[in-house]
Every structure is written in structure tokens, then in C-alpha cells.
DRENDO-1510 file (C-alpha; in Angstrom, 1 decimal, always signed):
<recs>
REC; n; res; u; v; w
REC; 1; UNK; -11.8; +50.3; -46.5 .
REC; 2; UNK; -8.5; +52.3; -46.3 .
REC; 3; UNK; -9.8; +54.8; -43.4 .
REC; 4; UNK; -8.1; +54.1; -40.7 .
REC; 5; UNK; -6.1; +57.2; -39.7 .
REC; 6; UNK; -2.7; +57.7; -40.5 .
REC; 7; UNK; -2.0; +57.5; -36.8 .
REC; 8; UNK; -2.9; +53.7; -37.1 .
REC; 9; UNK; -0.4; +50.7; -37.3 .
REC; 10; UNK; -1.2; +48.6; -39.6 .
REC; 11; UNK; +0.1; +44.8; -39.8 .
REC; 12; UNK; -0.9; +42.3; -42.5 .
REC; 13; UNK; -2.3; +42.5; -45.3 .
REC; 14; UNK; -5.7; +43.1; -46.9 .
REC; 15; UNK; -7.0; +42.2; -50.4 .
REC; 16; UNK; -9.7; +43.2; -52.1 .
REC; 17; UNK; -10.6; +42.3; -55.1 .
REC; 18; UNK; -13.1; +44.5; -57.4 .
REC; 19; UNK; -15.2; +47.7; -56.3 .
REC; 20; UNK; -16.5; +48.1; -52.6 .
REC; 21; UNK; -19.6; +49.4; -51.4 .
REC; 22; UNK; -19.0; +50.7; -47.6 .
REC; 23; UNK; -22.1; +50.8; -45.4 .
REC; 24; UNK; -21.3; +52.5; -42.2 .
REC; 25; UNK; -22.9; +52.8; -38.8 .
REC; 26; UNK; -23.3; +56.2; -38.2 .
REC; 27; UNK; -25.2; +57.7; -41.3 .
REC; 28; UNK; -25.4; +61.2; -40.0 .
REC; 29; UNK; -21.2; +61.6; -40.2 .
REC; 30; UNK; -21.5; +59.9; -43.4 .
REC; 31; UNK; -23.7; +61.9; -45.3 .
REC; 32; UNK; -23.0; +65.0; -46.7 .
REC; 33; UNK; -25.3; +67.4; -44.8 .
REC; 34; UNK; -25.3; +70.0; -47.6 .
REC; 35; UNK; -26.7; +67.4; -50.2 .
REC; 36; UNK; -30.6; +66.3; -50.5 .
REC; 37; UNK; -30.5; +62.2; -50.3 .
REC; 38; UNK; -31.4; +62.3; -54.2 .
REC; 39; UNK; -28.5; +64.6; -54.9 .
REC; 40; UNK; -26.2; +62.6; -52.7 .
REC; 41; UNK; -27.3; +58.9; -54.7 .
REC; 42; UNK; -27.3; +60.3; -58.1 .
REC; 43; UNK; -24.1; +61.7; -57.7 .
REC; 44; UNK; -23.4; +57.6; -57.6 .
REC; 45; UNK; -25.5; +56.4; -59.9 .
REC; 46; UNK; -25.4; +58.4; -62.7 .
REC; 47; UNK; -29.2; +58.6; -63.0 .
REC; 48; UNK; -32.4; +60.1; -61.4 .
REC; 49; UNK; -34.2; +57.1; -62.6 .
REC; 50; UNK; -32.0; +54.7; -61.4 .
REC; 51; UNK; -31.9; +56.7; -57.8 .
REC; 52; UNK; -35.8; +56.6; -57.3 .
REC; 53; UNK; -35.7; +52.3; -58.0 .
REC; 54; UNK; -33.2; +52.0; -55.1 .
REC; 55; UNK; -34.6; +54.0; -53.0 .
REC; 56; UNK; -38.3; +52.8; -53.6 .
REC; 57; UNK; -37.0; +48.9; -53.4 .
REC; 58; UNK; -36.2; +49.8; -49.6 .
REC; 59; UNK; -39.7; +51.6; -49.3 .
REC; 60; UNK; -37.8; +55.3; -49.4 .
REC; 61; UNK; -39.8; +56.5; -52.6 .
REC; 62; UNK; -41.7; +59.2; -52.9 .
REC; 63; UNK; -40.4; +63.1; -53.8 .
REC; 64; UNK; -40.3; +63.5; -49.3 .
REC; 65; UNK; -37.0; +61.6; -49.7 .
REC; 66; UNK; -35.4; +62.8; -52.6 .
REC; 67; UNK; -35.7; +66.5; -51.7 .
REC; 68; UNK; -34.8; +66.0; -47.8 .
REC; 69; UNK; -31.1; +66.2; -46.4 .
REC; 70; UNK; -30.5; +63.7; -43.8 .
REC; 71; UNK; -31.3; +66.1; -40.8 .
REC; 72; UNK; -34.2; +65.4; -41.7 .
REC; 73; UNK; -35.1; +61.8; -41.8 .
REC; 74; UNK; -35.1; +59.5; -39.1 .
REC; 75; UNK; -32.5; +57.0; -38.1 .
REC; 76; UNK; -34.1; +54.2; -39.7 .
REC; 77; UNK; -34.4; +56.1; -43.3 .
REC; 78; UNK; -30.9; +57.7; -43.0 .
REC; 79; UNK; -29.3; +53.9; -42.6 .
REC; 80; UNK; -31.2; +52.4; -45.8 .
REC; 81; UNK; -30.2; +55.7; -47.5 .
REC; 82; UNK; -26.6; +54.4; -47.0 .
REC; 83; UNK; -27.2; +50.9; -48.2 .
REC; 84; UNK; -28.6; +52.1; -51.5 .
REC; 85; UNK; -25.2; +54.4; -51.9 .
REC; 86; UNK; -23.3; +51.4; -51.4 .
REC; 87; UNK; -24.8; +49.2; -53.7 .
REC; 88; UNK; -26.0; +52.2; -56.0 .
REC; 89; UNK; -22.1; +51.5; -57.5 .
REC; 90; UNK; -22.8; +48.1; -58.4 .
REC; 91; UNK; -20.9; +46.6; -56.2 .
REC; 92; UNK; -18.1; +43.3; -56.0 .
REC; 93; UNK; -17.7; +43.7; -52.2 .
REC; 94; UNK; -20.1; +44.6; -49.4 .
REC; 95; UNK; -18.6; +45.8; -46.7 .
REC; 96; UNK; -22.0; +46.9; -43.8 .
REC; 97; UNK; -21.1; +48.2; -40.2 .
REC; 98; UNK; -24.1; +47.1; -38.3 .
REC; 99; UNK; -26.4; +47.5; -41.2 .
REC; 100; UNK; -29.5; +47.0; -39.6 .
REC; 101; UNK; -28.6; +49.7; -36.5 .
REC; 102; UNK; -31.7; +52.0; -35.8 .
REC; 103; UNK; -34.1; +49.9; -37.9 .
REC; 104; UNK; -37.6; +47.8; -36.7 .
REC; 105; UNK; -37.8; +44.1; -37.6 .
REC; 106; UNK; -40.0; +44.5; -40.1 .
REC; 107; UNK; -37.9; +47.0; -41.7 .
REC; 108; UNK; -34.4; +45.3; -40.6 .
REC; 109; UNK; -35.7; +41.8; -42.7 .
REC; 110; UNK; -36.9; +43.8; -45.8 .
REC; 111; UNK; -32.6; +45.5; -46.0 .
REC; 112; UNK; -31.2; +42.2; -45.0 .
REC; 113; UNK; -33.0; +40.0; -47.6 .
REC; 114; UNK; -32.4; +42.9; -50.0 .
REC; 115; UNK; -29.5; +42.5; -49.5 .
REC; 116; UNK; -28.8; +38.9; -49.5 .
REC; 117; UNK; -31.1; +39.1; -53.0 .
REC; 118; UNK; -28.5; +41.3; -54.4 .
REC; 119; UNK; -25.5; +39.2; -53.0 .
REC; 120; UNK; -27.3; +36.1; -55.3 .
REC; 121; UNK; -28.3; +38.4; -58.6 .
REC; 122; UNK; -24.6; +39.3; -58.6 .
REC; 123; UNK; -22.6; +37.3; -56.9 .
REC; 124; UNK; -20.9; +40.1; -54.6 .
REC; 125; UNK; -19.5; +39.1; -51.3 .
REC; 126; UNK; -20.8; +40.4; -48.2 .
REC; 127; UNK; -18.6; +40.9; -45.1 .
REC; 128; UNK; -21.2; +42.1; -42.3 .
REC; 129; UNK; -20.0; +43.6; -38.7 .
REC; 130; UNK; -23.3; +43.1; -36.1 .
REC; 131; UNK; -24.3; +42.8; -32.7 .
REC; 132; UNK; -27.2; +40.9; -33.6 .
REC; 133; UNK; -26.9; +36.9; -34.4 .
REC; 134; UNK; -30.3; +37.4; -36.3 .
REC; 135; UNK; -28.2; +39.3; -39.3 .
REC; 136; UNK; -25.8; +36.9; -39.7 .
REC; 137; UNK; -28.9; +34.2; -39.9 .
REC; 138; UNK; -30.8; +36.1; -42.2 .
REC; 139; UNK; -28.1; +36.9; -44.3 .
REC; 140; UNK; -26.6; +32.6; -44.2 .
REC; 141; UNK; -23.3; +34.2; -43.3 .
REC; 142; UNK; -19.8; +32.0; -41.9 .
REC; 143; UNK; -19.6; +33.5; -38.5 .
REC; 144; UNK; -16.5; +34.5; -36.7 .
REC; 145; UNK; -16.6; +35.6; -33.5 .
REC; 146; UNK; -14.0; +38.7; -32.2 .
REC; 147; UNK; -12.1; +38.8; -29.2 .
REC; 148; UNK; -10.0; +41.3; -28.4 .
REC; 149; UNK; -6.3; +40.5; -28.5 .
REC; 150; UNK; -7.1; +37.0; -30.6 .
REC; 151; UNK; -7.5; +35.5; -34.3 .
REC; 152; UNK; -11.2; +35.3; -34.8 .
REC; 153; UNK; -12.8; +31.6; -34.5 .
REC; 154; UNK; -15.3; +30.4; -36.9 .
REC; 155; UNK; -18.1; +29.2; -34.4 .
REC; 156; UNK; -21.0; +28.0; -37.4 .
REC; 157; UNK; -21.8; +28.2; -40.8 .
REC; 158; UNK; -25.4; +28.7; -42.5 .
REC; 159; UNK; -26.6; +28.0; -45.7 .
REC; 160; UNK; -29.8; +30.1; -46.4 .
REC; 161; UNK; -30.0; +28.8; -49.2 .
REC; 162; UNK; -30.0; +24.6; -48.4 .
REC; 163; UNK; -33.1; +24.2; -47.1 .
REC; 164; UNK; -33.7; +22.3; -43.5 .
REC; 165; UNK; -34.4; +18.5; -43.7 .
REC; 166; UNK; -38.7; +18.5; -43.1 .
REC; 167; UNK; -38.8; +17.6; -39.1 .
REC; 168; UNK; -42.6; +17.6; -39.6 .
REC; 169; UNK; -45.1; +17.7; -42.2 .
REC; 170; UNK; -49.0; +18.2; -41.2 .
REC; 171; UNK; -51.5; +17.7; -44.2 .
REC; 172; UNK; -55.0; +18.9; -43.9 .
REC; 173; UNK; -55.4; +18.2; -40.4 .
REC; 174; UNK; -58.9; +18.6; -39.3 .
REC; 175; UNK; -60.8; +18.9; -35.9 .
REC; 176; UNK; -63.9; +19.4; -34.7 .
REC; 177; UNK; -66.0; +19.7; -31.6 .
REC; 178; UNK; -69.4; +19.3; -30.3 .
REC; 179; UNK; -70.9; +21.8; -27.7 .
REC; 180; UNK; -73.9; +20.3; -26.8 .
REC; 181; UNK; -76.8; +23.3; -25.5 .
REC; 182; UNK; -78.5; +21.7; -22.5 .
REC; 183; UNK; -81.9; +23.9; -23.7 .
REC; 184; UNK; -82.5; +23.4; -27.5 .
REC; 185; UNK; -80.7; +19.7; -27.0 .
REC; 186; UNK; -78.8; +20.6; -29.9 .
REC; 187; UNK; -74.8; +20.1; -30.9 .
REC; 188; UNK; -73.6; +22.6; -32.7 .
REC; 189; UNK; -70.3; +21.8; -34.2 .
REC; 190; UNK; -67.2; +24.1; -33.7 .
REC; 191; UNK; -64.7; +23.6; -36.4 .
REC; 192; UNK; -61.1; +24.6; -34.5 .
REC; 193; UNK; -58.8; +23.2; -37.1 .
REC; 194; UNK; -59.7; +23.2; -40.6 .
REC; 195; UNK; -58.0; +21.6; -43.4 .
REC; 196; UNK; -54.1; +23.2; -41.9 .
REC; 197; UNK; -51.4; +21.6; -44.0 .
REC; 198; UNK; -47.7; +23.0; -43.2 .
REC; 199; UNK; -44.3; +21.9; -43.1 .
REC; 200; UNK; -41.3; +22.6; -39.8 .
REC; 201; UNK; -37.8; +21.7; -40.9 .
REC; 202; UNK; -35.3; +20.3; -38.1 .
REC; 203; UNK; -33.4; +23.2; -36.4 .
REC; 204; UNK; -36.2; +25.7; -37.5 .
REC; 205; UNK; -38.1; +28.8; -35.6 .
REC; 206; UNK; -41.8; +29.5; -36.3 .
REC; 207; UNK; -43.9; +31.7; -34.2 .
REC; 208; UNK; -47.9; +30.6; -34.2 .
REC; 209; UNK; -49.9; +33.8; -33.6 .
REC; 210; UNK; -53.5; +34.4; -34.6 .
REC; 211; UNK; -56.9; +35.8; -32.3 .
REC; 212; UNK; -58.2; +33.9; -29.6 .
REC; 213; UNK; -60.1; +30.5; -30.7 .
REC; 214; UNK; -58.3; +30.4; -33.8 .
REC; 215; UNK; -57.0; +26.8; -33.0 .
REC; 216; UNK; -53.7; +27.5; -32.2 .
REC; 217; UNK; -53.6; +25.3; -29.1 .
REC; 218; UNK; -55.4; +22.7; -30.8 .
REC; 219; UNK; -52.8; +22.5; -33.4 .
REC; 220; UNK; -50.4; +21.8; -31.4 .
REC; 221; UNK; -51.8; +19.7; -28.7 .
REC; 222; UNK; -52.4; +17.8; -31.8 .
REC; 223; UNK; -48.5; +17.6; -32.9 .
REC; 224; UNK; -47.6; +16.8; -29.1 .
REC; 225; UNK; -49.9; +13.7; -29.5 .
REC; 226; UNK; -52.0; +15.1; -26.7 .
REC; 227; UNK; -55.2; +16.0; -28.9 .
REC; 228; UNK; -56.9; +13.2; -31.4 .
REC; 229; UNK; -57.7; +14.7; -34.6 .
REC; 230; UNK; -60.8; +13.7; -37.3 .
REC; 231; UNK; -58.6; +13.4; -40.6 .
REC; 232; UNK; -56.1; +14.6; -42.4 .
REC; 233; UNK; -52.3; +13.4; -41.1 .
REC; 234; UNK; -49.1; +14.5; -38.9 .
REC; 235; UNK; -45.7; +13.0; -40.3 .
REC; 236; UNK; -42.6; +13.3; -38.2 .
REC; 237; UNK; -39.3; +12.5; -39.7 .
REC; 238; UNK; -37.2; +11.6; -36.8 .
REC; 239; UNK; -36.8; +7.9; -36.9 .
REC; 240; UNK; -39.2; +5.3; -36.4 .
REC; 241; UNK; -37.6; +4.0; -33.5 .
REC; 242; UNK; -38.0; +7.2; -31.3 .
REC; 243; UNK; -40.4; +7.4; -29.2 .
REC; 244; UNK; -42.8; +10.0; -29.1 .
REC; 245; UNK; -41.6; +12.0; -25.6 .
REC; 246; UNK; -37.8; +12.4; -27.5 .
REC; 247; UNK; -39.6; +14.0; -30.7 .
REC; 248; UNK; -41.8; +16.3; -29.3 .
REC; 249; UNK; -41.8; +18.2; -25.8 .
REC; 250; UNK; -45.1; +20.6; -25.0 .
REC; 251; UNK; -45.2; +23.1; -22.6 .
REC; 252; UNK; -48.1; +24.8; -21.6 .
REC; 253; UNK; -49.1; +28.4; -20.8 .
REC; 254; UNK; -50.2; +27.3; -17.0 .
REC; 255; UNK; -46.9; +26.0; -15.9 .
REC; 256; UNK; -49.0; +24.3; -12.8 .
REC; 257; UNK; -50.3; +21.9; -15.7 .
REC; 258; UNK; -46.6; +20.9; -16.8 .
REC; 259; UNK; -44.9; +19.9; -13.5 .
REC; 260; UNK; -46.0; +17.2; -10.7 .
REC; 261; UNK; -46.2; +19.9; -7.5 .
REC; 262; UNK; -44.7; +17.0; -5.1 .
REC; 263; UNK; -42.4; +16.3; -7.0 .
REC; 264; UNK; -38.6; +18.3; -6.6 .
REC; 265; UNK; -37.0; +20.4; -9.1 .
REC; 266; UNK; -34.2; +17.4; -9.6 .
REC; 267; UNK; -36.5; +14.6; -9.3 .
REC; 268; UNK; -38.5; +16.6; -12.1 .
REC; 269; UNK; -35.3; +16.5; -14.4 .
REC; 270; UNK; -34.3; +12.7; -14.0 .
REC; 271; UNK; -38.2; +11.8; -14.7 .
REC; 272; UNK; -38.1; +13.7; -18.2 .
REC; 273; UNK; -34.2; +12.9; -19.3 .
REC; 274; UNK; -32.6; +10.8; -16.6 .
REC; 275; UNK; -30.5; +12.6; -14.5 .
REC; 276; UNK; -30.8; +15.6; -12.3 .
REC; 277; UNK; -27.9; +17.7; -13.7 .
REC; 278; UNK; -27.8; +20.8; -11.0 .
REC; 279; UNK; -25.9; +22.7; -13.7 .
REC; 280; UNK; -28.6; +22.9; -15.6 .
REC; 281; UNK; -30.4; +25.3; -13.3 .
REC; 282; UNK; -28.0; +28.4; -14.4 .
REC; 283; UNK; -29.0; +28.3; -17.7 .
REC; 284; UNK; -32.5; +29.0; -16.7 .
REC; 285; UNK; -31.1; +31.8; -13.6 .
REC; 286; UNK; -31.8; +29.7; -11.0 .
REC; 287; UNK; -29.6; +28.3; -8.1 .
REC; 288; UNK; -27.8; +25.0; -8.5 .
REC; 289; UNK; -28.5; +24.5; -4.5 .
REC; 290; UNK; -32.6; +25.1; -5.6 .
REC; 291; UNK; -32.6; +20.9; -7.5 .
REC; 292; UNK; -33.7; +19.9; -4.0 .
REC; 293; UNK; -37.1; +22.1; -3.8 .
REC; 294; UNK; -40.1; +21.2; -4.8 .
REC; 295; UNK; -42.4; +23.0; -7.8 .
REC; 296; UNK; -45.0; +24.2; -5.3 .
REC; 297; UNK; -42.9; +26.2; -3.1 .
REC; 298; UNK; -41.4; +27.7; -6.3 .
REC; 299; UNK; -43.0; +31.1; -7.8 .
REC; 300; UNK; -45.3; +30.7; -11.2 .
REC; 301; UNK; -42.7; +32.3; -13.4 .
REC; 302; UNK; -39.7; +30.1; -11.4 .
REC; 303; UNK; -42.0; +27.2; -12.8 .
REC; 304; UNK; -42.5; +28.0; -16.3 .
REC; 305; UNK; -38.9; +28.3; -16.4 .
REC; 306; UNK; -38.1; +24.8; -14.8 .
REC; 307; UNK; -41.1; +23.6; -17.2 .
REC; 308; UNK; -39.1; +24.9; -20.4 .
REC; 309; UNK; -35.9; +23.4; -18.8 .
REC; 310; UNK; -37.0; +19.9; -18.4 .
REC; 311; UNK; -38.8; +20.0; -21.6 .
REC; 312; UNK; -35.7; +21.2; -23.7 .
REC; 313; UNK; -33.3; +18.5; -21.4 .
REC; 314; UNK; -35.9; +15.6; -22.7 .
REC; 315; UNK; -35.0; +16.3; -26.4 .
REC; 316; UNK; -32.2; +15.1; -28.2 .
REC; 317; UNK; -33.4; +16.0; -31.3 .
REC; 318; UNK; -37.2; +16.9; -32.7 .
REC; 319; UNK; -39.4; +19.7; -31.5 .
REC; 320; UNK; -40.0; +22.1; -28.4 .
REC; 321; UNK; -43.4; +23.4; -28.3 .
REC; 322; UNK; -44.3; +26.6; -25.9 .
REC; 323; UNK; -47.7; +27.3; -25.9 .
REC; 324; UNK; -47.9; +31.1; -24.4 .
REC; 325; UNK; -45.2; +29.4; -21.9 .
REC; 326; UNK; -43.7; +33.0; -21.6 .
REC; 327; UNK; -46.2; +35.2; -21.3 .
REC; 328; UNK; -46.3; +35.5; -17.5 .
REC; 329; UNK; -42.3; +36.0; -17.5 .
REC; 330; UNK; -41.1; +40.0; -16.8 .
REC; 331; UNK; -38.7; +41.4; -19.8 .
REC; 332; UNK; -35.7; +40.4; -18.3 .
REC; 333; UNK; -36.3; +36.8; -18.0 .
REC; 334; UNK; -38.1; +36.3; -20.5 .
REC; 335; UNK; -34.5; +37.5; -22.9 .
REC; 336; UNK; -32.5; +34.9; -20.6 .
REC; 337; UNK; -34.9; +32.1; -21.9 .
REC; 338; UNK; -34.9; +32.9; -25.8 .
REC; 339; UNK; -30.9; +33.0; -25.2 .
REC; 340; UNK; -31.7; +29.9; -23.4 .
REC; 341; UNK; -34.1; +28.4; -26.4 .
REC; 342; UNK; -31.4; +29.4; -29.1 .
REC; 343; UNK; -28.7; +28.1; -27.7 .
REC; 344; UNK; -30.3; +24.4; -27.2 .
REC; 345; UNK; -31.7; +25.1; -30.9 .
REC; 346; UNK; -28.1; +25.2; -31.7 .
REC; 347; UNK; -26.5; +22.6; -29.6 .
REC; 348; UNK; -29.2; +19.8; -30.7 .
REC; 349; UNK; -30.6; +21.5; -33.4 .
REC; 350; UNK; -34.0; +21.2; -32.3 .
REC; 351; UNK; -37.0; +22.4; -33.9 .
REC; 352; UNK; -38.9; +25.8; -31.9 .
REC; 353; UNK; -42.6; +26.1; -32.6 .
REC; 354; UNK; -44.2; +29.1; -30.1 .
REC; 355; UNK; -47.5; +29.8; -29.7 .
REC; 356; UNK; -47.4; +33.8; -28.8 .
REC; 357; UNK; -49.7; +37.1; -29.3 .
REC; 358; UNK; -46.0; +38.7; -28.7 .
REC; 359; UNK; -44.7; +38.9; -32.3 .
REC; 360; UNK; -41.2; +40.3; -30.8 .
REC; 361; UNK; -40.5; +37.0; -29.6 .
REC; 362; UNK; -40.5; +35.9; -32.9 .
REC; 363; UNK; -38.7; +38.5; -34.4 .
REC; 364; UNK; -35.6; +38.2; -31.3 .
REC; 365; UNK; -35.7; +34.4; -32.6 .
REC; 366; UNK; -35.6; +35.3; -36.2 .
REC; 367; UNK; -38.6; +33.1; -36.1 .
REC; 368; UNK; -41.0; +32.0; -39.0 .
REC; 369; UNK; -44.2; +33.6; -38.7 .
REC; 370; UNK; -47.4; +32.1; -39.0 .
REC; 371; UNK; -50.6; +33.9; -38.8 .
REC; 372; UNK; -53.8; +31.2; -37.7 .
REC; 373; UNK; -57.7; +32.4; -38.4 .
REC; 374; UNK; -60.6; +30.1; -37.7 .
REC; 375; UNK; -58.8; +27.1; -37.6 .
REC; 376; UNK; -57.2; +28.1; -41.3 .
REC; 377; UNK; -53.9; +29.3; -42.2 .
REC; 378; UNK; -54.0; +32.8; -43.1 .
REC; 379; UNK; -50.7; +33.9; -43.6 .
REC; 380; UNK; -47.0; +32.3; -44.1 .
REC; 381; UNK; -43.8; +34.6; -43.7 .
REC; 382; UNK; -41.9; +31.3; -45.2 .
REC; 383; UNK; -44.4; +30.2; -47.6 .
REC; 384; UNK; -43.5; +30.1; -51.5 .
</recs>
């Protein structure tokens, strides 16, 4: 960007090619503070008119905006008030210091995808600096990773816009029960999954969410092969010739009802992928010397977490299921095990599908979102 000061050595060389639009980190040293944030944006664009469609495509419109200076917004509006100056000049180059810095999910994934949407209108480049892996996924960037004294490594590439190979594909699945009432001798019918078609690509995050009795559990008891369904169909697409326990791995919210209680942590492992690996256990912050005890003597939340472990070991490919698995975790262990979760997503490219009320596990998972109401589909973040 040319602002390095003049104290600064410089070695290389640095290209760029067409006009820049800079979107730094701290907005409140790089707004004027003697302008209103109308002022400031028209001053780039030329026009009024053309200020209040920027500003209202990031959900800033309204006359509060254009007449306050940027004391007096919050963080969150003062950072998309700099992303509309930088693309308020139309332009070839992006260049965004922690774009997202100061904003809520919801409000972070309405920037990003405005900005990725401009990126495709106009074919501008995007060069992004974050903390956050979930900016570079939402975005599709090349990643590569800085270290301090080295040349940068590209670690992965994502194409946003190459949509994932379907894992599975579930087509008006249907289920029902009968509650028989021991007075009237009567069986009423309770209708837990109605009609639910959707579609999980390989490597692909969706958070499940909906009230209680919405038929979350039953929809995935059903994709785990636990639950019979009346009609519709479940198609996997990992190979005919794998079996069903290397396809799909279920975990439940009662950990108890996911591990044999005789049975030891390593003897646990080598039943569910064939070897009890005691490097494994760090992943999951527990001791390697712990592969010996046994799940009873361990504590409910030490279980889930061996529970997630030996279900994520089993899969090579296909689909981890976590049915409220983390609710009963604390804060801090619950973040080891979605940096856990996303790094076997990576390393096998497996398929998350979590059953939560918690929609910030979804949103630290960059997850897809997918809202479940008496046994119906209600709502689709990734739905066309």
C-alpha cells in the first residue's frame, strides 16, 4: 500500500497492477474524525446516491449513518464503513487487514460474501490478512501461512465456487410413531420426520438446530443406520464396497451410551479403527499414559471427548455425526475439540453434521445452518 514509514527497509519488489482499495484494521485512525461517514464516502464516490447503495448493501442505511462521524458508531459499523470506501473506488485490488475485526457472525458472513460477490461481478483480486481460518473459507481464498523470519507456505486451496462432490443425499425421508394411551386404547401417530429431502457434500459443515421434538435426532439416527425409516430414501456416495461403520460415525449427547464402560480407553480405539494409537489422546487434551484406563473411572466430559476421538479415528472418509455431543463440555474444551473436528475435516476430508441449540458452534465451524420444525425443514443457510 506504500505506507510503510520512511524509517522502513524495504527489499523486493511489489507490483500492483490497477487501483487499490485498502481496508485497514483500526477504522477509528483511519477515518477522518472531522468528516460525517456520508461526507467521508462521497468524497470517493462522487455521488450521494451512490454512497446511500453502499452503505445500505452492508445494512448501514438510514440518515443515523450518514450524518454521524465515526466516534460515534460502534466498532462493528465503523469497519463496514471502511469496506464501502475501499470498494466505493471501484476497485482492481483488495487489499483488507482483518476485515471482519469487531464484527458478529451474522454480520462478519454478510461483508465477506459481499465481498466475495464483488470480487466475481468484477473480477478484482482480493488479498486478505486474518486471524480467522473462517475468512479465508468464506472468501475460497489460496492460503499462506506467515512465519516470522520465512517465505510464506501455501498450506490449501479452496474453490467456493466448485461445489463439494454430494457425500449424501436424503429424499423425502419420512417417520412416524405410535404412542399408544393405555386409557382411550388409542394410537395416536406422531409424525417426527416429515417428507426432509437435503443434500451434505464430502468435506462439508452443517449445523442441525431446531426446538425440542423437531426430529433432529431422528434424522440422524436415521443417516447412522440406527433408526428404520417408513419411506422416502438415504443415498450415500462413498463406494459400495464400504461398509457402513467407515461411512458414518454417530455420537451421542450421553457419552455413557457411546463407549463400553469395561472396556479401556485403548482397547476402545483398536475396537473402532484397529490400533490403540496413544498419540491420539493429545489431540483430544488428554494424557498419552491415560490409553490404559477404563471409560468408567473417566469423568462425563473426559468421555464425550474419547467418544468424539474414536468416532473420528473410525473414519477414513464419510460423515461424523455429533448429536448435542458437546453440550456438557466447559468453553475451553469445547474450542480444543472444534480445532480437533476441523483439523480431521481437513486431514480426511470428512463430512461434519452437528446437532446443537449452540448456533456459535456452527458459526466457529463456518458451518451450514439448518433450521428443523416438526419434523420439516424450515430453513437452509445453503439452500438455492
Amino acid at each position: 500500500m506504500g505506507l510503510l514509514p520512511a524509517s522502513a527497509a524495504l527489499v523486493g519488489t511489489c507490483i500492483v497492477r490497477g487501483r487499490v482499495g485498502y481496508i485497514p484494521q483500526q477504522a477509528l485512525a483511519s477515518l477522518s474524525p472531522y468528516l460525517t461517514v456520508g461526507r467521508q464516502i462521497s468524497e470517493l464516490t462522487g455521488s450521494t446516491r451512490r454512497t446511500a447503495e453502499l452503505l445500505a448493501l452492508v445494512g448501514l442505511d438510514g440518515q443515523r449513518i450518514h450524518q454521524s462521524y465515526p466516534h460515534q458508531l460502534s466498532g462493528g459499523e465503523r469497519q463496514r464503513v471502511l469496506a464501502v470506501q475501499a470498494l466505493g473506488l471501484g476497485p482492481d485490488v483488495i487489499v483488507a487487514d482483518e476485515p471482519a475485526a469487531n464484527l458478529d457472525p451474522d454480520r462478519e458472513a454478510s461483508l465477506l460474501d459481499w465481498l466475495d460477490r464483488h470480487s466475481r461481478e468484477t473480477g478484482a483480486a482480493i488479498l486478505v490478512a486474518s486471524h480467522r481460518e473462517r475468512v479465508f473459507e468464506r472468501l475460497g481464498c489460496r492460503v499462506h501461512r506467515m512465519t516470522a523470519g520465512e517465505t510464506p507456505a501455501v498450506t490449501f486451496a479452496l474453490r467456493k465456487d466448485a461445489a463439494p462432490r454430494p457425500l449424501v443425499e436424503v429424499r423425502r425421508l419420512s417417520k412416524a410413531y405410535c404412542r399408544r394411551d393405555w386409557l382411550t386404547r388409542s394410537k395416536p401417530v406422531l409424525r417426527a420426520l416429515d417428507e426432509v429431502s437435503l443434500r451434505i457434500g464430502a468435506g462439508e459443515c452443517v449445523v442441525l438446530y431446531g426446538p425440542s421434538g423437531a426430529g433432529k435426532s431422528t434424522l440422524v439416527r436415521c443417516l447412522a443406520g440406527r433408526e428404520a425409516w417408513d419411506w422416502g430414501s438415504i443415498e450415500w456416495h462413498t463406494g459400495a464396497a464400504a461398509p457402513a461403520s467407515q461411512r458414518v460415525q454417530l455420537v451421542q449427547q450421553e457419552p455413557s451410551e457411546s463407549l463400553n464402560p469395561r472396556l479401556s480407553i485403548g482397547e476402545a480405539l483398536r475396537e473402532a479403527c484397529g490400533v490403540a494409537d496413544a498419540d491420539w489422546l493429545p489431540r483430544v487434551r488428554l494424557p498419552r499414559e491415560w490409553i490404559d484406563r477404563r471409560a468408567c473411572e473417566l469423568s462425563e466430559g473426559q468421555r464425550a471427548r474419547i467418544a468424539i476421538l474414536r468416532a473420528a479415528a473410525a473414519l477414513r472418509e464419510g460423515m461424523l455425526i455429533l448429536d448435542e455431543s458437546l453440550a456438557g463440555l466447559d468453553p475451553a474444551t469445547r474450542g480444543h475439540i472444534l480445532a480437533f473436528l476441523r483439523a480431521m475435516q481437513r486431514e480426511r476430508n470428512l463430512s461434519l453434521l452437528l446437532v446443537t441449540h449452540d448456533l456459535d458452534v456452527g458459526a466457529e465451524l463456518n458451518a451450514r445452518a439448518i433450521r428443523l420444525s416438526a419434523g420439516r425443514i424450515a430453513e437452509d443457510s445453503g439452500a438455492s
